[in-house]
Structures are given as structure tokens and as C-alpha cells.
N, C-alpha and C positions, 0 to 999 in steps of 0.2 A: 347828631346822627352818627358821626365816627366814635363818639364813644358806646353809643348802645351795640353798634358792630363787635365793638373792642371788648365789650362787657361780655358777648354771646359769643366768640370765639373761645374767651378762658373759660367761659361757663362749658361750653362744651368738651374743650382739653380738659379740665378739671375732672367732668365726667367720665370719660374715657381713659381719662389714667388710674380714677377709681375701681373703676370697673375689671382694666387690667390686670390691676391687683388683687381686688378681689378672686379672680379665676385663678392667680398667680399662687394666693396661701391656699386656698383652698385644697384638700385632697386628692391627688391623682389618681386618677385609676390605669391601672394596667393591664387590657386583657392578658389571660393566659390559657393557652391552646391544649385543652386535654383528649383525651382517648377513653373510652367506654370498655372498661375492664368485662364488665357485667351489669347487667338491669334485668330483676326480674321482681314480676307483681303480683308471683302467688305463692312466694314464700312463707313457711309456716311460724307462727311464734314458737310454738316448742321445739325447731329448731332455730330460729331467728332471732330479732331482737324484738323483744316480747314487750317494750315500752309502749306509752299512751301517746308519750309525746314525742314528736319529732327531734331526730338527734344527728349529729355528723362528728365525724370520727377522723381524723388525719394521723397517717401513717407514713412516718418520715424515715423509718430505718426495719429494717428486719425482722429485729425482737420483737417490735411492736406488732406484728401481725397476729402474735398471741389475741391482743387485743378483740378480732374479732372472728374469733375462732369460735364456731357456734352459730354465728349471725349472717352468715354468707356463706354458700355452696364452697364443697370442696376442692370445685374445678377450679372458683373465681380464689381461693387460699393459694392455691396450685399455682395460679399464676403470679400471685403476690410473691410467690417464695421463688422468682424466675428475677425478677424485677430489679432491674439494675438502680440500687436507690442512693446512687451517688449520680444518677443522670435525672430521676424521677423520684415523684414522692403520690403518694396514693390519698383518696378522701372520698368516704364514703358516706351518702345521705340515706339516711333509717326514716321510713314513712312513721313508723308507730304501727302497733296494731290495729288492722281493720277490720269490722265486725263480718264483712265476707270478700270475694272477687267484686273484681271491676275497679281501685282502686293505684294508682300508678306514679312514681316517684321518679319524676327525668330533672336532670341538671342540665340548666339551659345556656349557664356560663359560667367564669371562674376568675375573677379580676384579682391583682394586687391594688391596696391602697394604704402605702405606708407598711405601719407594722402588722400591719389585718390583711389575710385572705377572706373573700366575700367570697359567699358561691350564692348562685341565683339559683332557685332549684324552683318545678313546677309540681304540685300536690294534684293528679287528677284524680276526680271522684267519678263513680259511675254514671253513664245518662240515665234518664229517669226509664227510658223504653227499652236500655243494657241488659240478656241475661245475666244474670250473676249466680254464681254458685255460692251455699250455704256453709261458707268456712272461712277461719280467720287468716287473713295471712298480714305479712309485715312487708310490703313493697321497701324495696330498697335499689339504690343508681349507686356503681360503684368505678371510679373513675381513678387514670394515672395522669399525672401533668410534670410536664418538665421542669423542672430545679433550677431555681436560681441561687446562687452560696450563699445567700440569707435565711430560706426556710430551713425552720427546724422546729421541734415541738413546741417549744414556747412562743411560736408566733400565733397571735392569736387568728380564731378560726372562726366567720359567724356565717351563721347563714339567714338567707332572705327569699324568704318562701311565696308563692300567691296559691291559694286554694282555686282548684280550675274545673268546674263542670262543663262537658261539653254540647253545643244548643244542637239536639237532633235536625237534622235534615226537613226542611219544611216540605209536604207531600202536593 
């Protein structure tokens, strides 16, 4: 009897130091606290960014705002070119174009993990009972997040999108 104890204790330590380790290698994540530069959802592709497919952009120094010169309102450049980017660094999520309104690109978070920034971004489509007006626009969330002295262009940038319809109100 004391040895089946004795057997079910290490079985158990065994476990749980597994386990420990397991969580231990694994990847960290780090939130990271940003600010909403601009969001808007009925921007045009001929002046926007006119892709099919969803795109994100990180903007770690000044020169680089060239980058999306065209793709975002004057106002939201405006600000980029204010942007103290030794304190912050900018990232910007491009929906794609949409064949009209109703359409909406929000960033819902922004973690470190490792040598990767994640951004969690949410794709809404319109309800099915939404007016929508007939024109294409290119919904885009454009966001600032404070700087840690390891970001910089080469750190790689992914994002993780969920496609989001929302269930109209039941009557």
C-alpha cells in the first residue's frame, strides 16, 4: 500500500513539473497598450489601399510614413508626422476592398511574443437587415503603441484576423 502512495505521489510530481515546463518553453505573450490614431470604414480604394486581401503595415520611424501615403486620410498622416517615434511606433490594419458600406476593420489587441508582434484585429461584415450604400470602400484601424528598444522593421509583424457578422436583434 505505501508503495502504490509512493508510486502516485511521483506520478503526480512528474506531472506537474511537466507541465510547468511545458507553459515555461512555450511562447510568452505580452500585452501591449495602443491608442486608436484613426478607424474609418468607408474609405475609398482610389484613394486607399485598393488590395483584395487583408494587409498590415508597421511603421517604426518617420521616413516610413511615405509608406502609406495614399492609404489613409490626411489627417491620420498629419498625425503620424507629429509622432514622437523614439517613444512609439505605428501599425496599421488594411481590410481589402469591399464591394460597398457596412464593412469594419477594429484591432482588438496587440501582444509581444518573442520576435513577433501579433495584432488580433476583428473583420465586421454587414447584418443581413444593414443599409449599405453602393460603393467600394477599403475599411482600415490605424493604431500607435508604445516602444520597447527592440521594435524595429525587421521584427516580424502577423496578424490574426476572425471574420465577424453581427446576429440582428431578435424582435
Amino acid at each position: 500500500m505505501k508503495k502504490l502512495k509512493k508510486y502516485r505521489y511521483s506520478l503526480w510530481l512528474t506531472i506537474a513539473v511537466v507541465l510547468m515546463g511545458m507553459t515555461a518553453c512555450g511562447p510568452r505573450e505580452t500585452e501591449l497598450s495602443f491608442e486608436t490614431i484613426e478607424r474609418n470604414d468607408t474609405y475609398s480604394p482610389e484613394e486607399g489601399y485598393g488590395g483584395l486581401e487583408p494587409c498590415v503595415v508597421l511603421v517604426t520611424t518617420r521616413q516610413e510614413i511615405d509608406h502609406l501615403e495614399g492609404l489613409i486620410s490626411q489627417a491620420a498622416l498629419d498625425h503620424l508626422a507629429e509622432l514622437n517615434f523614439e517613444q512609439c511606433f505605428a501599425i496599421a490594419v488594411f481590410r481589402g476592398r469591399q464591394p460597398y458600406s457596412g464593412y469594419a476593420t477594429i484591432i482588438e489587441r496587440v501582444a509581444r511574443q518573442g520576435d513577433k508582434i501579433v495584432v488580433y484585429a476583428q473583420f465586421w461584415e454587414p447584418r443581413s437587415n444593414q443599409v449599405i450604400l453602393t460603393m467600394e470602400t477599403s475599411p482600415y484601424h490605424l493604431i500607435k503603441v508604445r516602444r520597447d528598444d527592440s521594435v524595429s522593421q525587421e521584427i516580424a509583424l502577423v496578424l490574426q484576423s476572425q471574420v465577424v457578422t453581427p446576429t440582428p436583434p431578435s424582435h
